[in-house]
N, C-alpha and C positions, 0 to 999 in steps of 0.2 A: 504494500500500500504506500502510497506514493501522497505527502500534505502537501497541497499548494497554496500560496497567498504571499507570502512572504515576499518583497521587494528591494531586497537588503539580504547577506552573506549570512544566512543561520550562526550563529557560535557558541551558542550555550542550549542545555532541555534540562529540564527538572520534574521527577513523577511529582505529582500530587495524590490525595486520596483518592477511589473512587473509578482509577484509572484515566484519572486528566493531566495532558502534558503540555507544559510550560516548555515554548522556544521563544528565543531572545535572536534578535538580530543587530548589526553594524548600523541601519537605518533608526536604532532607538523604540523599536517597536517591539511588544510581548505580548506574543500570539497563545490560546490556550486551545487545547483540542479534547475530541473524544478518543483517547489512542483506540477503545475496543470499536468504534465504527468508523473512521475516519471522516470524512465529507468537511466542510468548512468549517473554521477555527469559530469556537462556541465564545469568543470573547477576544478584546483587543485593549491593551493597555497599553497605552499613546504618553507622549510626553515629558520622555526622557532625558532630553536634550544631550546625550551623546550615544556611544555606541552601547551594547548590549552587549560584556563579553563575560558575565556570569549572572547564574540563578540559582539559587537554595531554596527549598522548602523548612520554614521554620518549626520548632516541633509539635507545635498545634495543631499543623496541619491546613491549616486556614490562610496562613500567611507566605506569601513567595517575596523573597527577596530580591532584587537586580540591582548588578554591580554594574555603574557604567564609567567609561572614560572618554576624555574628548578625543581627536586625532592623534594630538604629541604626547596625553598619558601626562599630562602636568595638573589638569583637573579633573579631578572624579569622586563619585555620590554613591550610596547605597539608597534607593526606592523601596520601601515596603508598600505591599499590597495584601489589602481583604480580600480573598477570594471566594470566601463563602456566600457573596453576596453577590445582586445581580442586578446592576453589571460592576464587577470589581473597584472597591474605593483606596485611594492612595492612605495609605494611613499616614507614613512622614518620610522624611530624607535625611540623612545624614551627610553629611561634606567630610571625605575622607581625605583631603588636600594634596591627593594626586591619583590620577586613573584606577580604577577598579581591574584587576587581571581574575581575580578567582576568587570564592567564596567558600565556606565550609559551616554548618553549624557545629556548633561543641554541645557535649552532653551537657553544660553546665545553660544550657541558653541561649549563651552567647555564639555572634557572628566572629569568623577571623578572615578578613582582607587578605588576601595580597595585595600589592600594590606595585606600580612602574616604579616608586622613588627606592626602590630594594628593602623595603618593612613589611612586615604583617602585624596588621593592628585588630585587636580583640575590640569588642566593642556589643557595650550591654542593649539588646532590644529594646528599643524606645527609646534610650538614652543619648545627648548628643554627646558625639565625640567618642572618642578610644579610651577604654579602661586599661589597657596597657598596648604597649609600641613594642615590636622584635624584631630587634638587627643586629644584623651580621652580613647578611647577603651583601655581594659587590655589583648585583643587576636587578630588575626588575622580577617579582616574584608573579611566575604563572602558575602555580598549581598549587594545591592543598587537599589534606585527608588526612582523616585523624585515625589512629591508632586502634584497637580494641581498649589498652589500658589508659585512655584519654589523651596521650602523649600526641603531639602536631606535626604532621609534617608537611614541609612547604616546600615546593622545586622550586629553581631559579632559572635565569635565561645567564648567570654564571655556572651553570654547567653543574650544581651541588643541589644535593639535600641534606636541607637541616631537622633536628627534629628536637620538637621544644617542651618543653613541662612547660606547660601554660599557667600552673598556681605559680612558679616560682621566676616565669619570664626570661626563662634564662634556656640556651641551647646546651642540650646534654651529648648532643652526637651530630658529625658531617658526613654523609656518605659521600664518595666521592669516586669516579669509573668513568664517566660520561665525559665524553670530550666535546660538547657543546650542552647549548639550554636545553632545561629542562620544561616542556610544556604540558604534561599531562604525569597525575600520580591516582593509584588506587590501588586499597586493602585487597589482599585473597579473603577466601574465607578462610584459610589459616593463619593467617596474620601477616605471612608476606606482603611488603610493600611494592608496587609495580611502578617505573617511573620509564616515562615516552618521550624522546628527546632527538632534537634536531641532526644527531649524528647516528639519526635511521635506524635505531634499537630499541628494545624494550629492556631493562633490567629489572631482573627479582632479588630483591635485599631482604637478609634475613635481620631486623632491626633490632635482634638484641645481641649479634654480636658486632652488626656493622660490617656483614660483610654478602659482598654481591654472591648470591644464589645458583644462577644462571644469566645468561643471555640471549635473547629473542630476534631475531636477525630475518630479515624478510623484506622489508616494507624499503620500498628504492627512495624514501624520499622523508620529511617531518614526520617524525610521530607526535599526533596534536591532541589524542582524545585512549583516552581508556575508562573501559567498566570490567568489573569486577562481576562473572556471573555469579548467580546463586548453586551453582554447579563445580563452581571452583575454579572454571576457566576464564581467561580473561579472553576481552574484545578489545581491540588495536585497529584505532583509524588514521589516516595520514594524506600529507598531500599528495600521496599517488594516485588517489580515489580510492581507492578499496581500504576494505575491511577486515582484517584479520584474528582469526577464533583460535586460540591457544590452548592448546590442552597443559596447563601447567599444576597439575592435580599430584601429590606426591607421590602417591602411590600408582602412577602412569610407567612404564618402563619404554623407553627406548625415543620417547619424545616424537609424540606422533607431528607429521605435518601438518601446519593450522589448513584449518576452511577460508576461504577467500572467498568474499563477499563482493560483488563489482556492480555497479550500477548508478550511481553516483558521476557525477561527467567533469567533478571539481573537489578541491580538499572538502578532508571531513575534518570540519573542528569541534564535535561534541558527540558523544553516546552516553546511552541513559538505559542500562535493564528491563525491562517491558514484563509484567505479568505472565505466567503462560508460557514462559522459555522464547519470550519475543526480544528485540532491542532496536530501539530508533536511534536515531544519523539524524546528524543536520548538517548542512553544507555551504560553502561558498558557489554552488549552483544554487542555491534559495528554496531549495527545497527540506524537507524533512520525509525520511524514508523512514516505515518501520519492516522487519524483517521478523521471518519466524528461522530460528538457529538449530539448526540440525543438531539431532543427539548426538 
């Protein structure tokens, strides 16, 4: 199934309850859909004033957040939105004092930024401003996912990931393997951390000793987008167009070759796990594809 409407370069999806999906585009625009029957987007939240290049759902369920940044990534806001209601109301904005790259919600509530100025800022729902600032980074932070034991991790476009005790603010570990940025991170279901980076890899870090896992080697071009299935496997999307299914389950032997996924006619900058062993794609074609994933 193939969403159309979009006008602007997809770069972010986030589930909601219910089976409704939140995509975000380059144009400022946050389209909401039926994933279970597809047909036109059931709602349109306008008025972003820059790009769309993340979305969280907050833990209520009700509330979708959008990180946006202007062109240069020198200014950028967090929009919260009602979405239980009809037609969705803005609730407020925060000014996060420079471009929005990624989002993540924490168990504790709280949102964590990345940001272009190389921080990630925590920051209490409703509240203005950042309850705490994390630096160390030497570039612009695009990715984030938080641990099973609450611990943060954030990728950079310096080619590292950090990962931080968020009570104490303070980074406890750098991985470090990637020889360029890093634009996409996410959890296995066994705790391995998966991070997708511009020198056309996928790495699996085992994050309590710090040290790289494996290597994932495929994709001829940015790895911009990873999920984490509920099967164990992960999903790798990239600028090459396609979409690659990993069998990286530990108890796999001999490292089966991933599924390729191709239909897409431009980078994929977002995937998102779909109900039902499904997972949707957004893209720099303006589309949003969802796909059913072979056993």
């Amino acid at each position: 199934m193939v969403l159309h409407g979009h006008a602007a370069w997809v770069r972010s999806l986030a589930l909601l309850p219910g089976g409704r999906l939140a995509s975000g585009d380059v144009g400022g625009n946050v389209r909401l859909w039926d994933a279970t029957r597809g047909g036109e987007a059931t709602a349109e939240l306008e008025g972003h004033g820059g790009e769309v290049r993340a979305l969280a759902v907050l833990l209520d369920g009700r509330r979708v957040a959008a990180g946006m940044s202007d062109g240069s990534g020198e200014v950028g806001a967090i929009m919260v939105w009602d979405t239980s209601v009809v037609p969705p109301v803005r609730c407020y904005t925060t000014d996060c004092g420079a471009g929005v790259e990624a989002l993540a919600v924490l168990r504790d509530g709280r949102l964590a930024a990345g940001c272009s100025d190389d921080c990630v800022r925590l920051l209490g729902v409703g509240v203005g401003g950042a309850t705490a600032t994390l630096e160390g980074h030497t570039s612009g932070v695009g990715a984030l996912a938080e641990l099973p034991d609450g611990t943060l991790a954030s990728g950079s476009y310096d080619s590292t990931v950090r990962l931080w005790d968020v009570g104490a603010a303070a980074c406890v570990a750098t991985l470090e393997g990637h020889r360029y940025g890093i634009y996409a991170l996410a959890v296995l279901t066994d705790g391995r951390l998966a991070s997708g980076s511009s020198d056309r890899s996928v790495r699996l870090w085992d994050v309590a000793t710090g040290a790289c896992a494996g290597v994932l080697e495929g994709h001829t071009d940015i790895v911009r987008a990873l999920a984490a299935l509920p099967d164990g496997r992960l999903a790798s999307g990239s600028d090459d167009s396609t979409i690659r299914v990993w069998d990286t389950r530990p108890t796999t032997a001999g490292g089966a070759a991933p599924v390729v996924l191709e239909g897409h006619t431009h980078k994929i900058m977002a995937l998102q796990p779909l109900p039902g062993g499904r997972l949707a794609s957004g893209s720099w074609d303006c589309t949003v594809r969802l796909w059913h994933l072979p056993s």
